[in-house]
C-alpha positions as CSV (number, residue, x, y, z in Angstrom):
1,X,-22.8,38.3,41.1
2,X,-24.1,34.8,41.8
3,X,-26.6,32.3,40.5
4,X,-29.4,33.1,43.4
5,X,-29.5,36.8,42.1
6,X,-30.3,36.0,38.9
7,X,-32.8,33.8,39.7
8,X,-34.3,36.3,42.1
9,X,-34.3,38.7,38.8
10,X,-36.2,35.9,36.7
11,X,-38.8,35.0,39.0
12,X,-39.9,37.9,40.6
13,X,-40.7,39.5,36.5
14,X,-42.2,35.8,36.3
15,X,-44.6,36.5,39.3
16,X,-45.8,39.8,38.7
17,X,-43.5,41.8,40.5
18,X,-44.9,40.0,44.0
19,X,-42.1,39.0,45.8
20,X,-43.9,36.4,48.3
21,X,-44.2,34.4,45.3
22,X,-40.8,34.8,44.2
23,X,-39.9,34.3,47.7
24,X,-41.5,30.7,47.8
25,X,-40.6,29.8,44.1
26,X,-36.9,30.4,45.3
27,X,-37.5,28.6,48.7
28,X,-36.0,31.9,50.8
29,X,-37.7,34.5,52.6
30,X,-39.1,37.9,50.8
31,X,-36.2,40.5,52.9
32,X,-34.1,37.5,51.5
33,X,-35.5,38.0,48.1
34,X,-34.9,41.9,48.0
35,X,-31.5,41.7,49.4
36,X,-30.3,40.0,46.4
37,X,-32.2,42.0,43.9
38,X,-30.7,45.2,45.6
39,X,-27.0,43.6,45.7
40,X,-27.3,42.9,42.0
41,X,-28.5,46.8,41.4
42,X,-25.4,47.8,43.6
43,X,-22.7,45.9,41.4
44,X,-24.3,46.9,38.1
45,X,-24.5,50.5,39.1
46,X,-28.4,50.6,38.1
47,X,-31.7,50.1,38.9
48,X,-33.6,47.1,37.9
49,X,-36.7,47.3,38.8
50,X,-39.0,50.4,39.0
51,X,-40.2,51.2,42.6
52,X,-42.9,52.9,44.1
53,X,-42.0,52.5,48.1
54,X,-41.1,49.1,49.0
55,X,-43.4,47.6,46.1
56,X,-42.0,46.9,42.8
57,X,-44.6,47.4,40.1
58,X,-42.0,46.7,36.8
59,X,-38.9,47.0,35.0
60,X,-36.6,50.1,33.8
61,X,-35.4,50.5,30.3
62,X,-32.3,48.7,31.7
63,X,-33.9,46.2,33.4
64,X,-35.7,45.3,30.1
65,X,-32.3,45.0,28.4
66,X,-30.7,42.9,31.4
67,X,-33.7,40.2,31.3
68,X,-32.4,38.6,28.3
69,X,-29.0,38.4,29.2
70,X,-30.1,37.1,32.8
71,X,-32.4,34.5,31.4
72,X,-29.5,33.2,28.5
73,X,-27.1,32.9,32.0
74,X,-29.9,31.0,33.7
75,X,-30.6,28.7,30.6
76,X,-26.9,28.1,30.4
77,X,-26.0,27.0,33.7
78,X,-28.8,24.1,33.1
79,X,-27.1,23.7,29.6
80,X,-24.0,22.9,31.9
81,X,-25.7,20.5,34.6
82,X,-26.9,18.7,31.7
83,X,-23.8,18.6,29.7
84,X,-22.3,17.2,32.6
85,X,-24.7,14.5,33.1
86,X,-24.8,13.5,29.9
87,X,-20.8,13.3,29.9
88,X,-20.8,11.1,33.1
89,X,-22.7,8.8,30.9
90,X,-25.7,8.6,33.3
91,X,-28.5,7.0,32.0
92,X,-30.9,8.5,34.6
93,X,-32.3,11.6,34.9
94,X,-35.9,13.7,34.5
95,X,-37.7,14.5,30.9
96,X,-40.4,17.2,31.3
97,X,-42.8,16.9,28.7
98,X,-45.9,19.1,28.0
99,X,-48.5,18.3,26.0
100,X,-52.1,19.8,24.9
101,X,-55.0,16.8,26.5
102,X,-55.6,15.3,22.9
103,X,-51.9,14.2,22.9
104,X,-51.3,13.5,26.3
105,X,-54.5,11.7,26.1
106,X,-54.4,9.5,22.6
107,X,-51.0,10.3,20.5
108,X,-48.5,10.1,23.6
109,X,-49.6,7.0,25.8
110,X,-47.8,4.4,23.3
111,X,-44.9,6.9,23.4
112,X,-44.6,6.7,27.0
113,X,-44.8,3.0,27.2
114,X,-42.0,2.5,24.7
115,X,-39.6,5.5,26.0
116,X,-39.9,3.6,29.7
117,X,-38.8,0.3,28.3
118,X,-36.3,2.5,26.6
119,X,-34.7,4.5,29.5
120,X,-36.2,2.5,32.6
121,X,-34.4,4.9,35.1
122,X,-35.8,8.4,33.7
123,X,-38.4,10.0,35.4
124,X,-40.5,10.8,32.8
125,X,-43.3,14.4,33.7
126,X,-46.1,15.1,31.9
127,X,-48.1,18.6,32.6
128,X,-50.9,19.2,30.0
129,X,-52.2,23.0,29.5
130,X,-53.1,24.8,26.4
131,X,-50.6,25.7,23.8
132,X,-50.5,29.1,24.6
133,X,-49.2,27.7,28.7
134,X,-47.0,24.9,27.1
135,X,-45.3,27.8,25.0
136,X,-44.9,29.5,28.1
137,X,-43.4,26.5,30.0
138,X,-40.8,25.2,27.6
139,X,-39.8,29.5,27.2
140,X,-39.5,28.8,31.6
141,X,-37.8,26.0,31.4
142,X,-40.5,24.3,33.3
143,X,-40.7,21.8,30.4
144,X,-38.2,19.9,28.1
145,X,-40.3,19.2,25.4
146,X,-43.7,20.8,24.0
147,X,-46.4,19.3,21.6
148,X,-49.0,21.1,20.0
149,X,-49.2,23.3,17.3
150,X,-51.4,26.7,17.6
151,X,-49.4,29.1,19.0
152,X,-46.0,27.5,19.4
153,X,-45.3,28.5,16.0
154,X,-45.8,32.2,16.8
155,X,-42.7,32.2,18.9
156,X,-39.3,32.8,17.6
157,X,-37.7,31.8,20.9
158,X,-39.2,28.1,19.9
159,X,-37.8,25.6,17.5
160,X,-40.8,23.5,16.1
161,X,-40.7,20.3,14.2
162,X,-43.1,18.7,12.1
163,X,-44.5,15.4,13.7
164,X,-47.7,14.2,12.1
165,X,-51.0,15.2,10.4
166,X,-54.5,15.0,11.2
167,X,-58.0,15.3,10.4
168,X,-60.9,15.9,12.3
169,X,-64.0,14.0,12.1
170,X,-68.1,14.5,13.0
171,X,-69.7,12.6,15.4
172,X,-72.9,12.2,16.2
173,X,-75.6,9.8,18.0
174,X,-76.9,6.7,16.0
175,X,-79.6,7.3,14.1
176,X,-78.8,11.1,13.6
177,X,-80.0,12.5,10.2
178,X,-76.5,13.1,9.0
179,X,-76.1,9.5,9.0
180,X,-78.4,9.0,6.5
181,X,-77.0,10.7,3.4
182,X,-75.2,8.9,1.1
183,X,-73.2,11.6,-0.2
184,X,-70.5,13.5,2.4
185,X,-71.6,15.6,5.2
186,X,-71.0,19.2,3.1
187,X,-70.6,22.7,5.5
188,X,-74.2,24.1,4.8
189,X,-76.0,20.4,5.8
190,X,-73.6,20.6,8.9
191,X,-74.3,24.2,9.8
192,X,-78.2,23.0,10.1
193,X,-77.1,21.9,13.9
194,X,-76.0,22.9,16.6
195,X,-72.3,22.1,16.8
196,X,-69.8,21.3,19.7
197,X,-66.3,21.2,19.4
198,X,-62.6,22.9,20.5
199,X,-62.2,25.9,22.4
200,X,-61.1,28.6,20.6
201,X,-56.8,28.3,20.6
202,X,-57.0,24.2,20.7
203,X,-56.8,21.3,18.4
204,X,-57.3,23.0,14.9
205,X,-60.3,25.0,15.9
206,X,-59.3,27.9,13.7
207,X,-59.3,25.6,10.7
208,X,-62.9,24.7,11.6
209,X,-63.7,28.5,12.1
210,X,-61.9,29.2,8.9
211,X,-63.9,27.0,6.4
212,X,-67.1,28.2,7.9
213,X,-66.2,31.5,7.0
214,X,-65.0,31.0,3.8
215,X,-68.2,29.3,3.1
216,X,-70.2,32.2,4.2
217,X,-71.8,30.2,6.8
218,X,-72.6,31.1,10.7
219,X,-73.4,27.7,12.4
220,X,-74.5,27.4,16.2
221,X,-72.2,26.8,18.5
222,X,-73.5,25.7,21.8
223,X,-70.7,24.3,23.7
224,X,-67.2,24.5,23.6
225,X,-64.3,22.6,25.8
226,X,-60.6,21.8,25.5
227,X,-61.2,18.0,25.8
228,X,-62.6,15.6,23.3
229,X,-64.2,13.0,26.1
230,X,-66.2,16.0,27.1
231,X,-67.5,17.1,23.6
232,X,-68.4,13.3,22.8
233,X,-70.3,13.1,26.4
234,X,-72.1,16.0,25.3
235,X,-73.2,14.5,22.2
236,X,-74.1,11.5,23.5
237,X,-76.7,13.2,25.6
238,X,-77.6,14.9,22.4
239,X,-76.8,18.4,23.1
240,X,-75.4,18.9,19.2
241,X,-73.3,17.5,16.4
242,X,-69.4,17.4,17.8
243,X,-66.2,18.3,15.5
244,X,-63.5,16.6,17.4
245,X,-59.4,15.2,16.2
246,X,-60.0,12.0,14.3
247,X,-57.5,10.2,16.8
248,X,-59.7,11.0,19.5
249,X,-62.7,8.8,18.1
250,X,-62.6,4.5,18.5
251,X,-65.2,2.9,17.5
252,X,-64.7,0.0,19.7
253,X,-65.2,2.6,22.7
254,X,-67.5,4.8,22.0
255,X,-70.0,2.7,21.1
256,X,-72.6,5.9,21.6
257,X,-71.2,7.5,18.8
258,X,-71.2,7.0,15.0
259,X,-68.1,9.3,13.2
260,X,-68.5,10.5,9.9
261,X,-65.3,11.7,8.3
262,X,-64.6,15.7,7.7
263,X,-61.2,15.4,6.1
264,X,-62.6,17.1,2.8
265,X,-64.4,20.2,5.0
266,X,-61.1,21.7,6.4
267,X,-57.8,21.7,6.2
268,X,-55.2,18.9,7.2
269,X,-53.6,19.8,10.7
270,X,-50.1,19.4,11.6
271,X,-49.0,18.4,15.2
272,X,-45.7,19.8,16.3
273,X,-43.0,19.5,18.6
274,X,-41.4,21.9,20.4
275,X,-38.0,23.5,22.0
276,X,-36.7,26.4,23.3
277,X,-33.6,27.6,21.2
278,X,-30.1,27.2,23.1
279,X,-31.6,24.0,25.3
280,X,-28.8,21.3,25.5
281,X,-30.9,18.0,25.3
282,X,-29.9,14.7,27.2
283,X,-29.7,11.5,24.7
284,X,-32.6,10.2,26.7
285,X,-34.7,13.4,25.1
286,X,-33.3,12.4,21.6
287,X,-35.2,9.2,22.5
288,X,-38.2,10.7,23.0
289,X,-38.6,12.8,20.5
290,X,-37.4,9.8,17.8
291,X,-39.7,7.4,19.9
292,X,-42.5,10.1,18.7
293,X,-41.3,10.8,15.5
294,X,-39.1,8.5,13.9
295,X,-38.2,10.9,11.0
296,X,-37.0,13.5,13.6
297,X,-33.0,12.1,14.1
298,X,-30.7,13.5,16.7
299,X,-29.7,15.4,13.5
300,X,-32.7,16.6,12.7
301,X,-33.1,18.2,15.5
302,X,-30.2,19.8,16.2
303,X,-30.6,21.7,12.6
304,X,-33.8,22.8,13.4
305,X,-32.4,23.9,16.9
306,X,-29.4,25.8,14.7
307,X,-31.6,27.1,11.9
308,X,-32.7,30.7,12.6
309,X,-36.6,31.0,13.4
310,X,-38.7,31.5,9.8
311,X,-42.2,33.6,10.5
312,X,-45.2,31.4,9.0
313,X,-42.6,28.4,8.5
314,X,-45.3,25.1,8.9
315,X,-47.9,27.5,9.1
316,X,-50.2,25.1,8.0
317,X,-51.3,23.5,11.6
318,X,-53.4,23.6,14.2
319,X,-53.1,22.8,18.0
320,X,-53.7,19.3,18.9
């Protein structure tokens, strides 16, 4: 049993079954590929993989009971590499970080800047995606660190710390007729236009969904997109009345726009950080993560990484 077998197990559930892709995840050739799967089979005394010729199309009930075990093997050996950097006392190294656009886009840049003056010599990786893909990355271990909050909570592979809260807030052209009430914007006046905000799954668009709801009300809503530069163009051109993160709105930049605050029309959002269970982290991670959130120590964490996962536990958020 080696390493490269494993990996060949991993990657080729993690493609679909389609071993030319595991074939140039694992930099090897496909014959290469099946060799080791079939090797693997040969020492366990069973089969893997269920096979209809020379195609595989899924796994048998062992196979499902062997993934785990192969993935825990996997996630250890980088445990080990890790452990053994960080014991050499190197101070260099790569930091994988995913993020959902709002944070890679307004909460992390100061981060960034003040982790690299930190840590000069890490290589610091930012991939953006939706929180449903940066779930699915830091369970890969194609990412360190996540931060969002729909979805991550949902998985019980995930540790997820509290980082921050956050409204949203309504923007709209000058002279729109929302700006000229003198009491706050309420649900029914804002359901009167036609409305542009998150995709559904992104930066607390169920909270939005929810109060609408709640309030009997079914506004219009003409355009939706994952990024808040792209709802405030929209507005700008007049297309509707956006709902967008509070952090992504600056006066001083978007001069187009006029934002009214929506803190009292729905709930409070929490942004989140996550990691998958069993990850050892380098100190330079630590960093990061303090760097992002001061109140989340190096002890912190590692009691939130030791605590078993509670269903619902800081329920209360939604994905920036």
């Amino acid at each position: 049993m080696n390493f490269q077998q494993l990996k060949s197990i991993r990657e080729t559930v993690r493609c679909g079954f389609n071993l030319t892709e595991v074939a140039a995840m694992l930099y090897t050739s496909q014959p290469g590929v099946s060799r080791q799967i079939r090797e693997l089979e040969e020492e366990l005394g069973v089969d893997i993989f269920v096979r209809a010729g020379k195609r595989l199309t899924g796994l048998t009930a062992p196979g499902q009971a062997l993934l785990p075990i192969v993935d825990r093997l996997l996630l250890d050996c980088a445990n080990l590499k890790r452990a053994g950097q960080e014991f050499h006392a190197r101070q260099d190294g790569t930091l994988t970080v995913a993020a959902t656009h709002s944070q890679a886009r307004y909460a992390l840049p100061h981060v960034v800047r003040d982790f690299r003056a930190l840590y000069p010599q890490v290589t610091l990786h930012l991939h953006q995606g939706s929180p449903k893909q940066i779930a699915e990355m830091l369970l890969s271990g194609e990412a360190d660190l996540g931060v969002a909050t729909e979805a991550l909570a949902q998985y019980p592979q995930l540790a997820t710390l509290p980082c921050y809260r956050w409204t949203h807030s309504i923007v709209v052209p000058p002279e729109h007729p929302l700006l000229t009430h003198t009491e706050p914007v309420t649900l029914q006046q804002l359901a009167c236009y036609p409305l542009i905000t998150y995709n559904q799954g992104f930066t607390g668009r169920s909270h939005i969904d929810r109060a609408f709801q709640l309030a009997g009300l079914h506004p219009e809503i003409v355009l939706t997109a994952m990024d808040a530069d792209v709802i405030k163009t929209y507005v700008e051109l007049g297309m509707g009345v956006g709902i967008v993160a509070s952090i992504a709105v600056d006066p001083e930049r978007d001069t187009q726009l006029r934002m009214l605050d929506a803190r009292h029309l729905f709930e409070v959002n929490l942004t989140r950080l996550a990691i998958r269970r069993g990850t050892w982290l380098r100190g330079f991670a630590y960093g990061f993560i303090e760097t992002f959130a001061p109140t989340l120590t190096r002890e912190a964490v590692d009691k939130a990484l030791a605590e078993p996962h509670l269903s619902g536990h800081f329920s209360d958020g939604a994905g920036v």
